[in-house]
MDAnalysis code that builds the backbone (N, CA, C; Angstrom):
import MDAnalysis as mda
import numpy as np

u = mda.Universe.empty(690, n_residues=230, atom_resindex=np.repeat(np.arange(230), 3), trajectory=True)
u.add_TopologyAttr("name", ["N", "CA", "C"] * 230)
u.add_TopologyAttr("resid", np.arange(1, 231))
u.add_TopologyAttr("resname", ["UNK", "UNK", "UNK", "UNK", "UNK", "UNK", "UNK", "UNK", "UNK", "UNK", "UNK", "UNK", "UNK", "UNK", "UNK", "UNK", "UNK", "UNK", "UNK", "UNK", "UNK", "UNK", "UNK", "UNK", "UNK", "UNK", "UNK", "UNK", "UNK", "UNK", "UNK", "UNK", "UNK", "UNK", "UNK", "UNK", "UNK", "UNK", "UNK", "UNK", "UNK", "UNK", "UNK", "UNK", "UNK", "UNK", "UNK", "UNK", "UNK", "UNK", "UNK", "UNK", "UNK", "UNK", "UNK", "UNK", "UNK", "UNK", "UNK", "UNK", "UNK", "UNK", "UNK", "UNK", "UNK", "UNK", "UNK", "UNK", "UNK", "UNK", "UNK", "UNK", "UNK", "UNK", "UNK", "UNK", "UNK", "UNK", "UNK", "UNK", "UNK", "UNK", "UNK", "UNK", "UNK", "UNK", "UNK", "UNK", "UNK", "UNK", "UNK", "UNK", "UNK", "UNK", "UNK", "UNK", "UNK", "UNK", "UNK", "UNK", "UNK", "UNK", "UNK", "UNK", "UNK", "UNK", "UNK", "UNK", "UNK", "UNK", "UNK", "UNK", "UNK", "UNK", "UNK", "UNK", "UNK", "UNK", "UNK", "UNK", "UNK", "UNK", "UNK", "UNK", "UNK", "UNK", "UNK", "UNK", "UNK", "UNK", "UNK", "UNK", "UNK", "UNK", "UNK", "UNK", "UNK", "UNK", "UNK", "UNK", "UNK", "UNK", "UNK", "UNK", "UNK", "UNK", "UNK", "UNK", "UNK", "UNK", "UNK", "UNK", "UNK", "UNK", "UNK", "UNK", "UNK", "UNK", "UNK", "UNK", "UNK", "UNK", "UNK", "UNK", "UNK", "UNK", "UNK", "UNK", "UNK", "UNK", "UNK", "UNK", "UNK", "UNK", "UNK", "UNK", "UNK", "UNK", "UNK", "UNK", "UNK", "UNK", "UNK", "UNK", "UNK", "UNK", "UNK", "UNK", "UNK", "UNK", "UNK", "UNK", "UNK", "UNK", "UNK", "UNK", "UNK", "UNK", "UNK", "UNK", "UNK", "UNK", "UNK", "UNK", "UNK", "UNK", "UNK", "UNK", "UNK", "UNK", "UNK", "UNK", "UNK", "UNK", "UNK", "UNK", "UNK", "UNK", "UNK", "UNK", "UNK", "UNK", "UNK", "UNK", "UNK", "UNK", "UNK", "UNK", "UNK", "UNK"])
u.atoms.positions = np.array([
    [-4.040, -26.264, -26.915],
    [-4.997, -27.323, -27.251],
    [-5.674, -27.833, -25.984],
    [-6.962, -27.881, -26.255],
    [-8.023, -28.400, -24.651],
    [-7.890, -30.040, -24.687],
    [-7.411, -30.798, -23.684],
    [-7.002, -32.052, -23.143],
    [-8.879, -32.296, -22.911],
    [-9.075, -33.813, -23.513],
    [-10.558, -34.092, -23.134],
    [-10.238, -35.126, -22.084],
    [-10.801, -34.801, -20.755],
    [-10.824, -35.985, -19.970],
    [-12.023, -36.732, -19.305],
    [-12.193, -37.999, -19.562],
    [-12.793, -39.107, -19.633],
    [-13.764, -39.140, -18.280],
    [-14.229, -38.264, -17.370],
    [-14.860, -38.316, -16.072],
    [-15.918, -39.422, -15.370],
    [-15.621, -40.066, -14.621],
    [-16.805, -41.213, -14.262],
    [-17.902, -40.117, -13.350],
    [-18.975, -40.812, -13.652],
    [-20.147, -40.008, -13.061],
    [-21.217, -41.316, -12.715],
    [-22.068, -40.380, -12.292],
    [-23.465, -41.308, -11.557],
    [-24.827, -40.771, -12.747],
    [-25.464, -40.710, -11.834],
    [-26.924, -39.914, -12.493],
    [-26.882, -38.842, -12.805],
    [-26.152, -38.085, -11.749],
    [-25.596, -36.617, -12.133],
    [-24.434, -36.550, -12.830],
    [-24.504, -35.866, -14.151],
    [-23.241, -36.068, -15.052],
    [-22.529, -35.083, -14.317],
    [-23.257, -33.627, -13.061],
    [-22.400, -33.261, -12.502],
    [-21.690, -33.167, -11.000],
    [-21.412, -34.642, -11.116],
    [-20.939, -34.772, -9.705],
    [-19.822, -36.412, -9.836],
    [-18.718, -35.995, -10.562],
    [-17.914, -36.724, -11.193],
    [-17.027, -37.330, -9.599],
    [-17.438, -38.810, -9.168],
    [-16.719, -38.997, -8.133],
    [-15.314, -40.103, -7.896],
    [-14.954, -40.550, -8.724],
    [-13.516, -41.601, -8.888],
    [-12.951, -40.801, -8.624],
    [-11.910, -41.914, -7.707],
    [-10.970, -41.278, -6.609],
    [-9.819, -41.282, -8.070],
    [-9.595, -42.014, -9.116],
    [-8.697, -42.044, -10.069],
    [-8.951, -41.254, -10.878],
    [-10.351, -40.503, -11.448],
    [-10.366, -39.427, -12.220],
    [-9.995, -38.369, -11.323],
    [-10.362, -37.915, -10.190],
    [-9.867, -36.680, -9.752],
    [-8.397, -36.704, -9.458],
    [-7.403, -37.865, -9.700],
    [-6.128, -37.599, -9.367],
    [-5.668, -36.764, -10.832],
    [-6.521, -37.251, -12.100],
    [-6.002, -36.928, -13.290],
    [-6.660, -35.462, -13.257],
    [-7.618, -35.260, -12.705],
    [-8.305, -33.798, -12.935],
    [-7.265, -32.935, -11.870],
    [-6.694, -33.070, -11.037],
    [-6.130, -32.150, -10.295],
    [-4.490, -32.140, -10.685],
    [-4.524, -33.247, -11.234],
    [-3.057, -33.173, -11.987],
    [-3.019, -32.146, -13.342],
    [-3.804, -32.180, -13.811],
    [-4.231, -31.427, -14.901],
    [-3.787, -29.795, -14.852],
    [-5.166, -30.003, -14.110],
    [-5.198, -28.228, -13.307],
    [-3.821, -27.847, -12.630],
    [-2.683, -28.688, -11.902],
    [-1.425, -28.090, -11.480],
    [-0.566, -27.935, -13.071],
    [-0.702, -28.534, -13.499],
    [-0.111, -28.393, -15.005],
    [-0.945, -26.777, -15.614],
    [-1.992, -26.274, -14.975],
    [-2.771, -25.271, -15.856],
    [-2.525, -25.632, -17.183],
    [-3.335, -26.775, -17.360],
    [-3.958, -27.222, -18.687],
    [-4.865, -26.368, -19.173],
    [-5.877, -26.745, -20.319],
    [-7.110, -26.233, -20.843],
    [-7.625, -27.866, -20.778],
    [-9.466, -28.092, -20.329],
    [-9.541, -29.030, -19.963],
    [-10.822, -29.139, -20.547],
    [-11.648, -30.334, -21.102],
    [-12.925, -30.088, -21.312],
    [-13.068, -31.715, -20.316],
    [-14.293, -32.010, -19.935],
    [-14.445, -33.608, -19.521],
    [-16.056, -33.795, -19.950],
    [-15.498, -35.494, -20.096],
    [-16.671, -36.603, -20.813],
    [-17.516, -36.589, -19.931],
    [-18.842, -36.531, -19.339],
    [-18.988, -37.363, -18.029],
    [-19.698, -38.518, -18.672],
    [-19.131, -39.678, -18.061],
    [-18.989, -41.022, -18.861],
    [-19.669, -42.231, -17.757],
    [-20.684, -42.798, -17.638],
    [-21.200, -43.406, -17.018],
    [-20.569, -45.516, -17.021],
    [-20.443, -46.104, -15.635],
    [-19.969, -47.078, -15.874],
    [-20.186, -47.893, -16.927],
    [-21.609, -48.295, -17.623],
    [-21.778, -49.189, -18.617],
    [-21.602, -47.894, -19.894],
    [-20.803, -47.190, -20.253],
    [-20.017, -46.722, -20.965],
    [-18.715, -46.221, -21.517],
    [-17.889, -47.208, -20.185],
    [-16.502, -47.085, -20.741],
    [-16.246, -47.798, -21.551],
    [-16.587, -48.988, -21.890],
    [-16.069, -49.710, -23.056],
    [-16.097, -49.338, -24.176],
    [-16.695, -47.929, -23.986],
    [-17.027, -47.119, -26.135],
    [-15.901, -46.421, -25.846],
    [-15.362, -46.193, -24.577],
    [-14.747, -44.771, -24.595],
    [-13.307, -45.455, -25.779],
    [-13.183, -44.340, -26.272],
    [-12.274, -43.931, -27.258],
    [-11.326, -45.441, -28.172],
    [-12.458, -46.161, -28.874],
    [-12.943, -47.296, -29.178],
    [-12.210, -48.325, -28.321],
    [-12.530, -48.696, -27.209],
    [-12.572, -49.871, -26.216],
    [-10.902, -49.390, -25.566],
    [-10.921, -48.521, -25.407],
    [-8.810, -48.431, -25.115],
    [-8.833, -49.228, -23.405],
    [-9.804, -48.574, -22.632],
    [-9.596, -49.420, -21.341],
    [-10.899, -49.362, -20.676],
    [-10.605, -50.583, -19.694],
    [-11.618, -50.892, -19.148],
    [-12.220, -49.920, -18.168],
    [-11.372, -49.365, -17.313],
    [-11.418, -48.033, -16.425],
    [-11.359, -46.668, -16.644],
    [-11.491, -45.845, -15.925],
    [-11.236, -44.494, -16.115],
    [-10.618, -44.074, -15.081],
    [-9.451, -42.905, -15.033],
    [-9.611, -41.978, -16.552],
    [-8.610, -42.315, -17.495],
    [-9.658, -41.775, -18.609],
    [-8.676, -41.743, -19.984],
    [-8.790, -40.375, -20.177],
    [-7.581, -40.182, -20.960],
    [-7.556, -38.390, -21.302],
    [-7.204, -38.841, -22.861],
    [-7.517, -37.696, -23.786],
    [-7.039, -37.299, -25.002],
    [-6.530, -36.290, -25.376],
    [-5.198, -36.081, -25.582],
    [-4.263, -34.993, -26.035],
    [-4.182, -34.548, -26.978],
    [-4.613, -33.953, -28.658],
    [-4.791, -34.199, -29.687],
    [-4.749, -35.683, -30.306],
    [-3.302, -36.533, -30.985],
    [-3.490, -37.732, -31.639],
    [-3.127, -38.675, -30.431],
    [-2.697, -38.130, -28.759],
    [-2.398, -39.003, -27.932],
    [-3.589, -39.547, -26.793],
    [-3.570, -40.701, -26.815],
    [-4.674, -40.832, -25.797],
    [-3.736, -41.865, -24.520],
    [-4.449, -41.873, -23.721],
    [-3.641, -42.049, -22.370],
    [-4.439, -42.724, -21.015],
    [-4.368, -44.078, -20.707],
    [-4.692, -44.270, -19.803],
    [-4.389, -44.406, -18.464],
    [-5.252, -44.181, -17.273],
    [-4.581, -44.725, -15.667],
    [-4.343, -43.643, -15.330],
    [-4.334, -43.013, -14.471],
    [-4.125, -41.997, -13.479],
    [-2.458, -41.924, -13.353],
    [-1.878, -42.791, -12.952],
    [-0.472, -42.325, -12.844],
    [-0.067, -42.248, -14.198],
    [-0.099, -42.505, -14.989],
    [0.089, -43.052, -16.383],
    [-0.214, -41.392, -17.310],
    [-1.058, -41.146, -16.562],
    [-1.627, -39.850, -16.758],
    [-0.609, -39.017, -16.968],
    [-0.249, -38.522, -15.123],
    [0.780, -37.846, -14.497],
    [1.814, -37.694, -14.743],
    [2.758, -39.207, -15.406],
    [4.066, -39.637, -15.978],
    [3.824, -38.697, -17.305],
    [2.526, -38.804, -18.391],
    [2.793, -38.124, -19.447],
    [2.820, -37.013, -19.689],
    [1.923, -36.420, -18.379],
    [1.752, -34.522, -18.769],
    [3.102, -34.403, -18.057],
    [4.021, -34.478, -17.338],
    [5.107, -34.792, -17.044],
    [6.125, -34.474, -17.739],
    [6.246, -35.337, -18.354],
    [7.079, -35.526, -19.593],
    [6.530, -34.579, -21.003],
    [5.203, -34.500, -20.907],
    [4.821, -33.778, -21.943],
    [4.646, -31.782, -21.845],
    [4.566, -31.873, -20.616],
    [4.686, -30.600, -20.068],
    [5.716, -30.079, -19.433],
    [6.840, -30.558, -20.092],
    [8.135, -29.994, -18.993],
    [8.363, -28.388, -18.116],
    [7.998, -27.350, -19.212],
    [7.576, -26.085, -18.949],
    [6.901, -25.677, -18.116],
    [6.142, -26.600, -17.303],
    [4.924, -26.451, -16.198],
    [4.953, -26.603, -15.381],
    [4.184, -26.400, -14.060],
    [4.665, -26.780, -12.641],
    [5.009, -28.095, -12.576],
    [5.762, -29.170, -12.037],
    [6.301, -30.521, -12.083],
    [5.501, -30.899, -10.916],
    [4.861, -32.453, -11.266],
    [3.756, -32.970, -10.290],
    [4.705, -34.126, -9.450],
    [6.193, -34.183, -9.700],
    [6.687, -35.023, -9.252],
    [8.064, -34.542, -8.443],
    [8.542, -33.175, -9.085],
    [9.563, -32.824, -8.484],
    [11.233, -34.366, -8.952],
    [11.248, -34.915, -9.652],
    [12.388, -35.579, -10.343],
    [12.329, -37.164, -10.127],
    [12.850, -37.817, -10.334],
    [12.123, -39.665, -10.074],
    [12.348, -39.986, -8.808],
    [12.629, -38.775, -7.507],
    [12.499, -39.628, -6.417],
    [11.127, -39.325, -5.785],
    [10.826, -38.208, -6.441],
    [9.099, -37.765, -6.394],
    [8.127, -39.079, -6.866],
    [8.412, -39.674, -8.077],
    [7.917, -40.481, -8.952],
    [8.081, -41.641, -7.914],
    [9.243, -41.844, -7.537],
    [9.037, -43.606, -7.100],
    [8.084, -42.935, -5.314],
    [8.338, -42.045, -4.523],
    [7.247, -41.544, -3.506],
    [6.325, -41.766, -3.643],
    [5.140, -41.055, -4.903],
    [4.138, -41.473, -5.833],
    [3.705, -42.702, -5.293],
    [4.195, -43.588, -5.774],
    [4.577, -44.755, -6.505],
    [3.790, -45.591, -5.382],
    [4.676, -44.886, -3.716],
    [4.538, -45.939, -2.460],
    [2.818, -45.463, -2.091],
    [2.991, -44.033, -1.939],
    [1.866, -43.367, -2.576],
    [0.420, -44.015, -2.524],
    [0.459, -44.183, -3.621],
    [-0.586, -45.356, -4.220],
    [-0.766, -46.206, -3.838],
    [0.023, -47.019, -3.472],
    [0.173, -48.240, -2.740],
    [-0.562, -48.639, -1.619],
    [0.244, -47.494, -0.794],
    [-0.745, -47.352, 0.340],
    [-2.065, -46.834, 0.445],
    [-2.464, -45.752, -0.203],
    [-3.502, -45.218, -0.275],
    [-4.769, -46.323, -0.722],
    [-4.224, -47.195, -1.964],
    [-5.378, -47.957, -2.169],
    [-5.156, -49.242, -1.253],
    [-4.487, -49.539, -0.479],
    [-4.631, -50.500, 0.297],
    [-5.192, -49.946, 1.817],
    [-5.093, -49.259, 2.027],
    [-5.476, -48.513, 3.377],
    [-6.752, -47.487, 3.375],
    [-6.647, -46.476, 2.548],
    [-7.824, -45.675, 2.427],
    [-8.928, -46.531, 1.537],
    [-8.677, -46.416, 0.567],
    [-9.659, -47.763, -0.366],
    [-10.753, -48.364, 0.150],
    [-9.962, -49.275, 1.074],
    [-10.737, -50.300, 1.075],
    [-11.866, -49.604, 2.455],
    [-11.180, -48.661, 3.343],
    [-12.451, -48.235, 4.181],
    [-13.635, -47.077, 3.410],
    [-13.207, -47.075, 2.745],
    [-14.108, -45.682, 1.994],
    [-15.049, -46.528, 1.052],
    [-14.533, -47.567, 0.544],
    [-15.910, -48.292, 0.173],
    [-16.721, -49.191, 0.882],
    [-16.271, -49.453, 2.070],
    [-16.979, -49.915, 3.319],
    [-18.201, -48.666, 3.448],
    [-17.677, -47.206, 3.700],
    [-18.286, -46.281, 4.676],
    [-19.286, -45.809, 3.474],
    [-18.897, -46.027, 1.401],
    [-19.652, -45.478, 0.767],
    [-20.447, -46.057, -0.205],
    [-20.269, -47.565, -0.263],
    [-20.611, -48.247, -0.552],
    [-22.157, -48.275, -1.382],
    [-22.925, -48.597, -0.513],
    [-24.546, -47.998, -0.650],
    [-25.011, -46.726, -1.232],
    [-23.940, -45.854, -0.673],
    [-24.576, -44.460, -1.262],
    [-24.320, -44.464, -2.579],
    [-23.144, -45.007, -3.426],
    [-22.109, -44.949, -4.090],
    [-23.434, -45.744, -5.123],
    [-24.229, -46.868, -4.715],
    [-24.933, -47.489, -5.362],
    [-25.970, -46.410, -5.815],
    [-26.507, -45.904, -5.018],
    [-27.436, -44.574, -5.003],
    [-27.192, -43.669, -5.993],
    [-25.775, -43.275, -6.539],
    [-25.915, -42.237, -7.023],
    [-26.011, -42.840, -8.615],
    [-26.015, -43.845, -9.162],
    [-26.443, -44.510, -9.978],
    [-27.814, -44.523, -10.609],
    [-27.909, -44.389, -11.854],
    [-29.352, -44.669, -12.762],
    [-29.619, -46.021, -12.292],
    [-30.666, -46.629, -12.848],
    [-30.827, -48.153, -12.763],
    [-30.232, -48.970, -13.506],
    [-29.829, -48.820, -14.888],
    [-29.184, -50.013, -15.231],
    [-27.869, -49.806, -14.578],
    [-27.160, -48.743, -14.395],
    [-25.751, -48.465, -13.740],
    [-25.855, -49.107, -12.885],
    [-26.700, -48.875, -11.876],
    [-26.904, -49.322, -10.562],
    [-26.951, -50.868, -10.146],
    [-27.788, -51.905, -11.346],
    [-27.763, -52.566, -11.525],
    [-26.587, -53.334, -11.952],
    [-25.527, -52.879, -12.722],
    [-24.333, -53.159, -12.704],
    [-23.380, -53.150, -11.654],
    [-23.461, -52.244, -11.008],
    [-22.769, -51.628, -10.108],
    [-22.782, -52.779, -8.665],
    [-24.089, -53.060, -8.579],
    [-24.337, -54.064, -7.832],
    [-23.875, -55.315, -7.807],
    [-23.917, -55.971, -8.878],
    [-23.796, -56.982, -9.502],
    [-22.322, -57.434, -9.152],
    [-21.291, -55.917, -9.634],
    [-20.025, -56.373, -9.665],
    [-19.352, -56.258, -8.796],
    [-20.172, -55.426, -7.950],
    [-19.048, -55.086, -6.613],
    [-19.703, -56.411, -5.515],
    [-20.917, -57.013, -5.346],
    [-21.108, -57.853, -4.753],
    [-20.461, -59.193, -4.987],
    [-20.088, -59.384, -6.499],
    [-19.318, -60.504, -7.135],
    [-17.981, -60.206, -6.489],
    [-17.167, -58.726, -6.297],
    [-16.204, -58.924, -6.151],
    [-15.633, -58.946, -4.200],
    [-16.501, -58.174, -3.829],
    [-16.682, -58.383, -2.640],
    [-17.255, -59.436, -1.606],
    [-17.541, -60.479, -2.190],
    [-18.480, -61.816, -1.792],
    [-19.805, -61.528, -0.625],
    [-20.225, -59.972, -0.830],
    [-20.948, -60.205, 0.059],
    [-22.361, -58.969, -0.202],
    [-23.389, -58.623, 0.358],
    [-24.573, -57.547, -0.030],
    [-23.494, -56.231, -0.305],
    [-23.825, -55.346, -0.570],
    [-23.620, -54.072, -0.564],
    [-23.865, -53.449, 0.566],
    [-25.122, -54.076, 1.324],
    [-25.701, -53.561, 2.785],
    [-24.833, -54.137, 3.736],
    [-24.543, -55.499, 3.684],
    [-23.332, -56.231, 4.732],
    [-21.794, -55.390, 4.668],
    [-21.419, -55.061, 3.399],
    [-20.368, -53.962, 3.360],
    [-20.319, -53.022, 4.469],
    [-21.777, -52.227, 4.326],
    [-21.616, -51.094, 4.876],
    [-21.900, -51.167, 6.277],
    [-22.626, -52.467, 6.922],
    [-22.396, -52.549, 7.837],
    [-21.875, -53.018, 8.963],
    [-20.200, -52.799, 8.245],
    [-18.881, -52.667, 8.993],
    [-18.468, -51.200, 9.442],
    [-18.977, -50.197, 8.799],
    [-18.190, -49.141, 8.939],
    [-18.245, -48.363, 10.144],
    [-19.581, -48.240, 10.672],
    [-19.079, -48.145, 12.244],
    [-17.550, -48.281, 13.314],
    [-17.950, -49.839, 13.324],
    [-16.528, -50.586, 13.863],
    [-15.266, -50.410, 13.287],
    [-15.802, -50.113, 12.451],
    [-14.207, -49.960, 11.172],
    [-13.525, -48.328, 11.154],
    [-14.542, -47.954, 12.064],
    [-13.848, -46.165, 11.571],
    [-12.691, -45.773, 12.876],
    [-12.477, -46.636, 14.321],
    [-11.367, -45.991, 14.632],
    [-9.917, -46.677, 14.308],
    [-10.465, -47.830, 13.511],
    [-8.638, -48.612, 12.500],
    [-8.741, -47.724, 11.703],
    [-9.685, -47.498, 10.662],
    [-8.846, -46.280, 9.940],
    [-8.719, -45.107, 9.892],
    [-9.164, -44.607, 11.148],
    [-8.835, -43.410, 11.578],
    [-6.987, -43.323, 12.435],
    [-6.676, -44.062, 12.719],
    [-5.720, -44.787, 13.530],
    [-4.529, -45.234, 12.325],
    [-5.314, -45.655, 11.536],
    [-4.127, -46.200, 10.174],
    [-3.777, -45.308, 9.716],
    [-4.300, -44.068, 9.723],
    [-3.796, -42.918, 8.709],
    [-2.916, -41.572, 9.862],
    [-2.112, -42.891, 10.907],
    [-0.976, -41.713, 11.871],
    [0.196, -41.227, 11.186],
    [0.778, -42.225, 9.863],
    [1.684, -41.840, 9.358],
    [1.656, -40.615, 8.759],
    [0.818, -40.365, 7.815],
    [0.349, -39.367, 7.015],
    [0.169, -37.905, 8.145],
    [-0.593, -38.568, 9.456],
    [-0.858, -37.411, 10.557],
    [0.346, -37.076, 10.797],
    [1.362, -37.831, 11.152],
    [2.517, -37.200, 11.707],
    [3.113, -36.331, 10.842],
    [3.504, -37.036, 9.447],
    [4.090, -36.293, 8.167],
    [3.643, -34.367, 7.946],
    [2.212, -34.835, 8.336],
    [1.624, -33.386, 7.955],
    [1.706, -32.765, 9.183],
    [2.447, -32.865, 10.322],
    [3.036, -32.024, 11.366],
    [4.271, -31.638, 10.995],
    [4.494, -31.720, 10.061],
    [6.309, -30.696, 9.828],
    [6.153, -30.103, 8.612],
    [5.180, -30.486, 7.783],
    [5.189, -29.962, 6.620],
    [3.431, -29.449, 5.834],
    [2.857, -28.386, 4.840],
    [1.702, -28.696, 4.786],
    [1.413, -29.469, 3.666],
    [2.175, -30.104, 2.888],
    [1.610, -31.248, 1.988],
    [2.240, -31.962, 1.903],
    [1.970, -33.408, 0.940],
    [2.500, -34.608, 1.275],
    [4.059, -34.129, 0.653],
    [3.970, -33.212, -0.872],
    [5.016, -32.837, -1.536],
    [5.580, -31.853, -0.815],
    [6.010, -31.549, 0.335],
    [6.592, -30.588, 1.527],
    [5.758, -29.276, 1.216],
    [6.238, -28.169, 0.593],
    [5.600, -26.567, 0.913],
    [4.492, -26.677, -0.025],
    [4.243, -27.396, -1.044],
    [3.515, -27.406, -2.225],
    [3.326, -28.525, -2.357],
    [1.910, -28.704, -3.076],
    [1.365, -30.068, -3.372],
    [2.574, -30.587, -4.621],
    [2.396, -32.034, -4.717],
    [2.852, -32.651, -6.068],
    [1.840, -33.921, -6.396],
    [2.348, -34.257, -7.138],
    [1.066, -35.796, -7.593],
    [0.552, -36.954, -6.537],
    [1.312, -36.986, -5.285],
    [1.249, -37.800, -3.851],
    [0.163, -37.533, -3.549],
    [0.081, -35.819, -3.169],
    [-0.791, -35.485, -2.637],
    [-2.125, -36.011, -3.550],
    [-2.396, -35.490, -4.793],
    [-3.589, -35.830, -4.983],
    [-4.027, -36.842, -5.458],
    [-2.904, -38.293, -4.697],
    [-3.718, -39.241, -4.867],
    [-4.694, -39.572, -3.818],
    [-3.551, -38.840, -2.433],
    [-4.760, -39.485, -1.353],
    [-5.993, -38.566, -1.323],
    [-6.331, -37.339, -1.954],
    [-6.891, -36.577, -2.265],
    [-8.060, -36.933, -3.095],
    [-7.583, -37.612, -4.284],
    [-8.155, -38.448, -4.619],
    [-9.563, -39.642, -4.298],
    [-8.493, -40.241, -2.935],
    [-9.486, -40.780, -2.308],
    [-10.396, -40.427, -1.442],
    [-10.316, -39.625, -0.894],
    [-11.134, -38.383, 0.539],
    [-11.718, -38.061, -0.555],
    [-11.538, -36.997, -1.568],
    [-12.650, -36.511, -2.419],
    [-13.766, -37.954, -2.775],
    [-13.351, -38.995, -3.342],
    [-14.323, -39.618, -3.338],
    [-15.157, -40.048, -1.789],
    [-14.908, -39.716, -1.195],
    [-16.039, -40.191, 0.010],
    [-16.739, -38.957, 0.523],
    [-15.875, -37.892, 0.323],
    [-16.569, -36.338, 0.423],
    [-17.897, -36.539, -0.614],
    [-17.845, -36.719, -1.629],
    [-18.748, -36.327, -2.928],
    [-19.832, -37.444, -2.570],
    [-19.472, -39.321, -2.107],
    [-20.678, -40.084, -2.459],
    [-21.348, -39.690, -0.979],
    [-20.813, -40.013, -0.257],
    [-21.582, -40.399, 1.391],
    [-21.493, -38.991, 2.549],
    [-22.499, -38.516, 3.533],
    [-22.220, -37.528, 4.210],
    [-21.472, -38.319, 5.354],
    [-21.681, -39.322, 5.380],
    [-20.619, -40.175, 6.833],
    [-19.632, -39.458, 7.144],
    [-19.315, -39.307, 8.176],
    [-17.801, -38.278, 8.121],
    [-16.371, -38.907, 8.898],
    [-15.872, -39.273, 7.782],
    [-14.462, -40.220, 8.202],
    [-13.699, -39.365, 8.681],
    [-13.424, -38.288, 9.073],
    [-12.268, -37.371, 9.671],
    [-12.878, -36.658, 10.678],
    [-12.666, -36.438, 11.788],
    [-12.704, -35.337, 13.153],
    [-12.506, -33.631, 12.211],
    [-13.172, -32.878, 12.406],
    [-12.630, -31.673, 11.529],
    [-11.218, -31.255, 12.308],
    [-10.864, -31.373, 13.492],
    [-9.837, -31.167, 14.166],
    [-8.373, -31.504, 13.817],
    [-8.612, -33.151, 12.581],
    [-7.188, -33.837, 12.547],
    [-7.026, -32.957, 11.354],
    [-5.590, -33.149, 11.707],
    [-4.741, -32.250, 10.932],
    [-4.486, -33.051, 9.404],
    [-5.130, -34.643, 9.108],
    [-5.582, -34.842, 7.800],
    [-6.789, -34.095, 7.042],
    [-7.829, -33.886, 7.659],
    [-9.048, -33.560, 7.164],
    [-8.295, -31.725, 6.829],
    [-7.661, -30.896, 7.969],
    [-7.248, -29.809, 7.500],
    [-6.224, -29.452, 6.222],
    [-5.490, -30.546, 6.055],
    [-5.114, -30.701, 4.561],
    [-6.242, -30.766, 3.572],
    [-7.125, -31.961, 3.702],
    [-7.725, -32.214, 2.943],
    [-8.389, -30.955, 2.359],
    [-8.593, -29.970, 3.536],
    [-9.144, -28.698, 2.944],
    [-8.529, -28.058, 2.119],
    [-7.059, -27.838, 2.490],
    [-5.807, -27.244, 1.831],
    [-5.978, -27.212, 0.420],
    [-6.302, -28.947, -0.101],
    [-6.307, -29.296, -1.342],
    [-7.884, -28.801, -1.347],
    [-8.728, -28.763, -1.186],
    [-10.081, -28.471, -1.922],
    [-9.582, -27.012, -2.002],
    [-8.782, -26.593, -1.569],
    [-8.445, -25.156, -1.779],
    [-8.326, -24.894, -3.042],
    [-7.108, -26.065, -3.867],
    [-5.858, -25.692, -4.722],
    [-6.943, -25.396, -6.318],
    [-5.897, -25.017, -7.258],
    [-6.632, -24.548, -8.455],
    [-7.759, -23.737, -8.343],
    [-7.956, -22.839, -7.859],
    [-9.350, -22.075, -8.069],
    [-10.302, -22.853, -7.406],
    [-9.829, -23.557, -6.266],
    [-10.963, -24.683, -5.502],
    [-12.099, -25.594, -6.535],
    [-11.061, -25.947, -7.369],
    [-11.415, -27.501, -8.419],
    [-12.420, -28.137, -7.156],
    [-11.425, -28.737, -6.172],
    [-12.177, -29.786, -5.609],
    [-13.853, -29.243, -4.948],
    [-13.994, -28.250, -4.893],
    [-15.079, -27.906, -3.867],
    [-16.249, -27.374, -5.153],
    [-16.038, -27.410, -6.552],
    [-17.234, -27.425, -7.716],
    [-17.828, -28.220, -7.587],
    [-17.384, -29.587, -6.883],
    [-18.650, -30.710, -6.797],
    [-18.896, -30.719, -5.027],
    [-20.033, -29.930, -4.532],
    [-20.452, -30.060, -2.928],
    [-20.313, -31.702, -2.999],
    [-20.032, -31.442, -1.139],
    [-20.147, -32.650, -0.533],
    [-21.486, -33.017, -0.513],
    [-21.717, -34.501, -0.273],
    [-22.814, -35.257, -0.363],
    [-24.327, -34.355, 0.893],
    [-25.195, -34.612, 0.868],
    [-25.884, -33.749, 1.637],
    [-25.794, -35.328, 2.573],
])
């Protein structure tokens, strides 16, 4: 049975960039699912699959529907026991877990500094118009004042992400010889700044950005169907 998943998009329905849908799209693909996707524009999640959540992604399994990215992961998980395991047993799961944590507190918040504007760009107008609206409400400040931090801001988080540098000196993924669901959260997030903005947050040299390739590798190079931003 083909899993429908819920994809956020811009103007281009093909250039699907949430750092939380691609954790569910690459989770998918390690499961070698069958996959079809929505591409679902911001002032249209609230229809998605009559109002279930405010965000994306949502997936639909035949009568199961499923929200949140980890939420995701936990169910093909559990629902796919037979399949490659995205967690490797619950000490994988609670890893995950820190995972996330960090990733959206650390990567996050510089990647919408550095993509901010573009991110507005790849938006229709009423999207765009939304888009504006809410991220300036939630950010207290222009969209243009955002972005112009990221300069100054790129050798802290180039610098914040030593843990991860060191980690990936003994091993090539976050899940040791093979990816697991860790990996593509922070994956996750790099793909989204790969896809909105050409800014380039990584040295091609650090041995993060050479992962990062690793993973645009994985599944039949999933990640590299949507080029980077020109």
């Amino acid at each position: 049975m083909t899993i429908l998943l819920y994809d956020l998009v811009g103007r281009d329905e093909n250039r699907p960039f949430s750092p939380h849908c691609w954790k569910a799209a690459m989770a998918l693909a390690h499961k070698g699912l069958d996959i079809a996707t929505a591409p679902t524009r911001f002032l249209e999640v609230p229809a998605v699959e009559g109002g279930v959540s405010k965000t994306l992604p949502v997936i639909r399994d035949g009568d199961k529907v499923v929200i949140d990215s980890f939420a995701i992961a936990l169910y093909l998980e559990e629902a796919y026991p037979d399949r490659p395991t995205l967690f490797g047993g619950d000490g994988g799961k609670a890893m995950a877990r820190f995972i996330e944590r960090w990733s959206q507190s650390t990567i996050h918040p510089y990647v919408t500094t550095a993509a901010i504007v573009d991110l507005h760009a790849m938006q229709d107008e009423t999207n765009g118009a939304y888009f504006r609206q809410s991220r300036e409400q939630r950010l207290g400040k222009k969209l243009e004042e955002v972005k112009a931090a990221r300069e100054t801001g790129l050798g802290t988080f180039r610098a914040s992400l030593e843990p991860l540098r060191s980690m990936l000196s003994y091993q090539p993924f976050i899940g040791g010889a093979s990816p697991l669901f860790a990996d593509y959260i922070v994956f996750g997030a790099l793909q989204w700044a790969r896809i909105a903005t050409s800014y380039q947050l990584l040295d091609d040299g650090d041995v993060v950005a050479q992962w990062f390739d690793r993973c645009l590798d994985l599944h039949g190079g999933l990640g590299r169907k949507v080029a980077a931003a020109a």
